[in-house]
N, C-alpha and C positions, 0 to 999 in steps of 0.2 A: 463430303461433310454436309449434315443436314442443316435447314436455315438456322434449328436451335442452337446448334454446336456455334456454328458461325456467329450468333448472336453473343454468345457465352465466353466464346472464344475474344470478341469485338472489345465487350465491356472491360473482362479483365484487362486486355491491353490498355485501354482507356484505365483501368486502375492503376495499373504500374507505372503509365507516365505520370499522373498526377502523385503518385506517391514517390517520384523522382524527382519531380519537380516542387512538390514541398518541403523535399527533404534539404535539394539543394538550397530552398531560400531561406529554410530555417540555419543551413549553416553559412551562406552569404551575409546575410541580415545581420547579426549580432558582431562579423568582423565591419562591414560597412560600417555600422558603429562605433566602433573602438578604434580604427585607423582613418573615420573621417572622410572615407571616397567622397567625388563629387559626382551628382546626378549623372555627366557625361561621360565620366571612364564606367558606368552600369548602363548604359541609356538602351543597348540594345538586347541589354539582358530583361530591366524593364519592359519590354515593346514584348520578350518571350513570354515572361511570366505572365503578366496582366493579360496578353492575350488570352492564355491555357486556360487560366483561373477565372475569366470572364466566361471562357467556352462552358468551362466544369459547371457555372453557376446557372448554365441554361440547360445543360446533359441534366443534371438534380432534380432540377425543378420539373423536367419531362418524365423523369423516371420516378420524381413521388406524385407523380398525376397519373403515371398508369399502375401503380401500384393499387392508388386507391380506385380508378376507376375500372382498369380493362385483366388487368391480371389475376388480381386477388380481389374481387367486388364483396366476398363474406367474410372481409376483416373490417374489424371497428375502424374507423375514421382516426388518420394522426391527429392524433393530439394538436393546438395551434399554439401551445410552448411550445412544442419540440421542433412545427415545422418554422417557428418565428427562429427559434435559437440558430439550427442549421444554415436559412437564410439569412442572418445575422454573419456567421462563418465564412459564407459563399460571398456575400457580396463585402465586406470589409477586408479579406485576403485580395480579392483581385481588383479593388479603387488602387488608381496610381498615385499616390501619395507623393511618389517622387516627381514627377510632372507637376504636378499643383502646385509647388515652394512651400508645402510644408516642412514641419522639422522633420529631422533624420528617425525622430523614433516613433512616428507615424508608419514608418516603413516596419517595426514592430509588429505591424498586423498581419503581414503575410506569414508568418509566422501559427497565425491561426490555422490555417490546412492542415495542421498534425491533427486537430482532430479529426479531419476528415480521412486520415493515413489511420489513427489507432481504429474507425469505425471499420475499415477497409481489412484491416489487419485481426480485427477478429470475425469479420465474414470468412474471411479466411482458413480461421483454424476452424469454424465452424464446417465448412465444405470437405475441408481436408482431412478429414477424422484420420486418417490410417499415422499421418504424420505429424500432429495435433502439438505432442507433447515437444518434439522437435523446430515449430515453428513457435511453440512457446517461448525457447531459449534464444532462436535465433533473432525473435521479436524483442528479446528482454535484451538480447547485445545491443540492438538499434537503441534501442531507448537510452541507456546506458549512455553510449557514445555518443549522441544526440544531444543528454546532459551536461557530459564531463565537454563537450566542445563549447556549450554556454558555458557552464562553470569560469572553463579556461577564457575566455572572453570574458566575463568580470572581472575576473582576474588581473586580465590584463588594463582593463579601465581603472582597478585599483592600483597597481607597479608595476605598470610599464618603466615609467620612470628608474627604478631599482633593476632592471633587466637589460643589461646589454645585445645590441649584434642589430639586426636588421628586424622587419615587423616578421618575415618565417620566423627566422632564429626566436625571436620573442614569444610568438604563437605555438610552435614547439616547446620552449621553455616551460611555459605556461601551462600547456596541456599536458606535459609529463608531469607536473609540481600534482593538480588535479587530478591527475589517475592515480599518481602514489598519494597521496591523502584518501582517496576513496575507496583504496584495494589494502590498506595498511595503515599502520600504526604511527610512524615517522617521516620525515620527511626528507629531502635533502637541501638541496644548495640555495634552497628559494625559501626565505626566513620572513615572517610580517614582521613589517617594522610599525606600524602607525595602527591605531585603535580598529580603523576601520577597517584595516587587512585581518587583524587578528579576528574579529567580529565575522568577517568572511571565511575565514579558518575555518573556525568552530562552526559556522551552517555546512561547511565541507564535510567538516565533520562527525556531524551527528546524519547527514545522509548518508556517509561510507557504513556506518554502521545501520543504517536503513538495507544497502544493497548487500551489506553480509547476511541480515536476516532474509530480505527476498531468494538472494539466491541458495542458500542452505535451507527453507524451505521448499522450494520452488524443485530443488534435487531431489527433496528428501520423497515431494511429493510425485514427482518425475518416477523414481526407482519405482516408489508403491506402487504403481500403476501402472510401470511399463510393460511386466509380466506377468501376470493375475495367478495366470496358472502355476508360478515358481510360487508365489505367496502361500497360496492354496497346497503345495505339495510341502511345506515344510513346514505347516501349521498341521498336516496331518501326522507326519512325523512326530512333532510335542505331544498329538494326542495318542499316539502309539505307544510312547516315553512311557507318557504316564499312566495310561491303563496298563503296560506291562508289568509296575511297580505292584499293582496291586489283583493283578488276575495274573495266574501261570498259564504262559502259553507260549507251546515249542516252540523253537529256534528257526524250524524249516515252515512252519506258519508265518513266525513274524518275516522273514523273507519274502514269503509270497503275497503278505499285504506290502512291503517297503515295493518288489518289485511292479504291484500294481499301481502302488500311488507313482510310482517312476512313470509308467509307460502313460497313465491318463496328462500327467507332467509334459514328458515328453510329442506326444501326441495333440497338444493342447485341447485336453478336453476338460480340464480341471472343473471347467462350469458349465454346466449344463445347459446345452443352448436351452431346452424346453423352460428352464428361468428365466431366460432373455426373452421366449417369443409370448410369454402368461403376460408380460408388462404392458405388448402392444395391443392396440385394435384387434378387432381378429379379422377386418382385412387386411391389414399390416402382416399380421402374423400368417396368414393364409398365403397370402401373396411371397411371403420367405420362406413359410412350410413347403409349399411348392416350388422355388426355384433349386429348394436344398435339396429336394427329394424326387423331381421327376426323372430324372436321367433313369435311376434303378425301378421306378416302378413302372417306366415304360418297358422294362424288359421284362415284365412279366406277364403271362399270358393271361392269368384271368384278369387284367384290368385292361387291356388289349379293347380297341372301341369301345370305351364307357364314356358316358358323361363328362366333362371338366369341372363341375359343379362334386361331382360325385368324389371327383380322384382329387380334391382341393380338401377334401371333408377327409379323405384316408390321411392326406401328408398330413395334414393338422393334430392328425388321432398319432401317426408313428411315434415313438417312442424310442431314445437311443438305449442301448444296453452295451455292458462290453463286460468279456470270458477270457477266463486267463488260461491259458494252457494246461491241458490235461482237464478243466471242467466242463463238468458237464451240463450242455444247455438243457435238456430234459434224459431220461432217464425209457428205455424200452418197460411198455405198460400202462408209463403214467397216463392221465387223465390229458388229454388235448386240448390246451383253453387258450392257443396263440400262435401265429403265423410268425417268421424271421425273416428278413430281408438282412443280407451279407454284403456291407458297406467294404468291410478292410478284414482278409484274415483268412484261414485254412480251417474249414471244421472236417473231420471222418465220421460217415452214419455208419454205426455198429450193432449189430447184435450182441444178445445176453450174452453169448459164449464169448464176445471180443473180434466177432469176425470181422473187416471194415465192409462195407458193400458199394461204399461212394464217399469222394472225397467232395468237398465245396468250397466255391473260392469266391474273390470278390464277385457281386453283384449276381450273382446265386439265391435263389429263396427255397424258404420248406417248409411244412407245416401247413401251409395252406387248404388240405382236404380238412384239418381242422376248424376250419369254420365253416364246413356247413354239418359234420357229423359229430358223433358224440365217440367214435370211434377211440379206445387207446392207442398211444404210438405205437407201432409194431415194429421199431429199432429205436434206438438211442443219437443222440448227435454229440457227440465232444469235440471241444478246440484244440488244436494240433494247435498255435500261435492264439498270440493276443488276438481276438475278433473283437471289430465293433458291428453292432446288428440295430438294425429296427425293428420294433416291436410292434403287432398291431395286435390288442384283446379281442375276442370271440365278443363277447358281450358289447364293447365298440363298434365292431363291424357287425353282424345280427341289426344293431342302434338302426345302422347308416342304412342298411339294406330295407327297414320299415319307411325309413323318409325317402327312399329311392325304389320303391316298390318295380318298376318296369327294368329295375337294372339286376334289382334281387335277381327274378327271372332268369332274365340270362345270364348271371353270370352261377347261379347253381346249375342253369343246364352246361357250363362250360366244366363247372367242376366236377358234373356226375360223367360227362364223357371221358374227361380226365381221368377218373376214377376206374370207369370201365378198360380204356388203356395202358395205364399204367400195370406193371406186374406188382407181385404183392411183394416184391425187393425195395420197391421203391414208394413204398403207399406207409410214410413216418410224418 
């Protein structure tokens, strides 16, 4: 494990105690309250906290001095709200309030560290993109029950009194009375009697109807986005619907557009990376153009010892394409204005009469003598399966070959050898 990993590795651990340990004192704290503990039945739970949260207050303040100094030095200067608030946070959670003889709701402050868990919690989903929408929900249960456990603890500062059994049996009580008010409509066996219970009611319950709105969007916006590519195959379908209504077009056509939009569906190819990689940098995009695309273009011989400057400039220029069975990618005769790189798929190069002469399979290329001659194809290529290809244009590559002049060179002397041995069975 390299020192990074292990550093990465260090902090998160350092995050999940602190976010265990705020979690606990936020749900301590509020029963310390309500049943009255004395400083000595917590005192060594005290000694744990204060210590943690006294450590946390000095990890912070180390890690936003080398943010701004040694890490990151071309980012603007924190803010001194933000960093006065944070330190406001760090040092008020971890003063021992309980040691001092202060009041019990002094201890209230520790309590503050949830900010420090919700900042935590979306660093989180920020790093974790693949499981984003999943750490959403499971973040919106913590919160939830983080709430309905305060709730219940109000609660029980308001009727206790009206609650039989021991302070579980009561806290129990209590916390069930609170989730069914916040998940529903009714209640059951736990009835306000006095203004201020009722008053307590009604904020129960204009939040229950808060967390029906968060969480029936939060689904609704979960599904949109958990499958892009399902969205996309079924919006093409509405748009089949209805240009069918108004253009005639066979039965065994519309199949073969429903079976295309399936397989791009299926294949998750609904969107086009080349949308995604236009939005970045183009050394962002360079740098994922080529980790998508080197594996198949080292297996081709005229890019075989060129440049890395040169083969960054090809992956950036490919272009995905995809052929549905039985079409055909170019046609014997036609005009040769593009090279194919074979990602996924079966093509057969054929003669006019239908003879096959070569089949091609993944990670296969063709067309390639077309970018340096003017030459017609001298067979045809069609997809036996779904192919998906990459495409590189003549007038692209020609581009690239003027801004790489010494690679031009060599690599049309690699193509005119090529040329020479190749038979004319194989020169499409």
């Amino acid at each position: 494990m390299t020192p990074v990993s292990l550093k990465a590795t260090g902090e998160t651990a350092w995050h999940l105690i602190m976010t265990l340990m705020a979690t606990l004192a936020a749900f301590y704290v509020p029963l310390h309250l309500v049943f009255d503990r004395t400083v000595g039945e917590i005192f060594g739970w005290e000694i744990l906290v204060t210590g943690l949260f006294g450590s946390d207050l000095v990890y912070q303040q180390i890690a936003l001095r080398r943010i701004q100094v040694d890490a990151l030095p071309h980012l603007r200067p924190v803010p001194a709200g933000y960093r006065g608030f944070w330190l406001a946070v760090d040092v008020l959670s971890a003063l021992p309030f309980g040691f001092l003889g202060a009041s019990p709701f002094w201890l209230g402050l520790r309590c503050l560290k949830l900010f420090r868990v919700a900042q935590t919690m979306h660093h989180w989903r920020q790093r974790v993109l693949k499981y984003s929408d999943l750490l959403k929900l499971a973040f919106f249960a913590f919160w939830l029950l983080l709430f309905a456990h305060g709730l219940a603890c109000g609660w029980l500062a308001l009727a206790s009194a009206w609650i039989p059994g021991d302070p579980l049996t009561q806290y129990l009580a209590a916390l069930h009375w609170v989730i069914e008010a916040l998940t529903s409509v009714g209640f059951g066996e736990i009835v306000p009697a006095t203004n201020g219970q009722r008053l307590y009611s009604i904020i129960i319950m204009l939040a229950g109807v808060g967390v029906y709105g968060y969480v029936i969007g939060s689904m609704a916006g979960i599904l949109a986005k958990r499958d892009p590519a399902k969205n996309q195959y079924f919006e093409h379908l509405d748009q089949l619907a209805a240009f069918v209504q108004y253009r005639h077009i066979p039965p065994a056509l519309q199949k073969r557009i429903r079976d295309y939009y399936a397989y791009i569906w299926k294949k998750r190819l609904g969107f086009d990376e080349t949308t995604f990689l236009s939005g970045l940098p183009r050394g962002l995009s360079s740098e994922i153009s080529l980790h998508l695309k080197r594996e198949i273009l080292d297996r081709i011989p005229l890019f075989k010892d060129v440049a890395g400057d040169f083969i960054e400039e090809v992956a950036l220029n490919l272009k995905p394409d995809v052929y549905t069975p039985g079409e055909y990618v170019f046609k014997e005769g036609r005009p040769a204005r593009r090279m194919y790189l074979v990602i996924k798929g079966v093509l057969e190069v054929v003669r006019r009469d239908g003879t096959v002469i070569n089949v091609l399979h993944d990670g296969d290329f063709f067309g390639e003598i077309a970018l340096f001659t003017e030459q017609p194809r001298t067979a045809g290529v069609r997809a036996v399966t779904y192919c998906d290809l990459y495409v590189l244009e003549k007038d692209v590559f020609l581009y690239l070959l003027e801004q790489f002049p010494d690679i031009g060179v060599h690599m049309k002397e690699i193509a005119r050898q090529r040329l020479e041995r190749d038979d004319q069975e194989k020169e499409f």
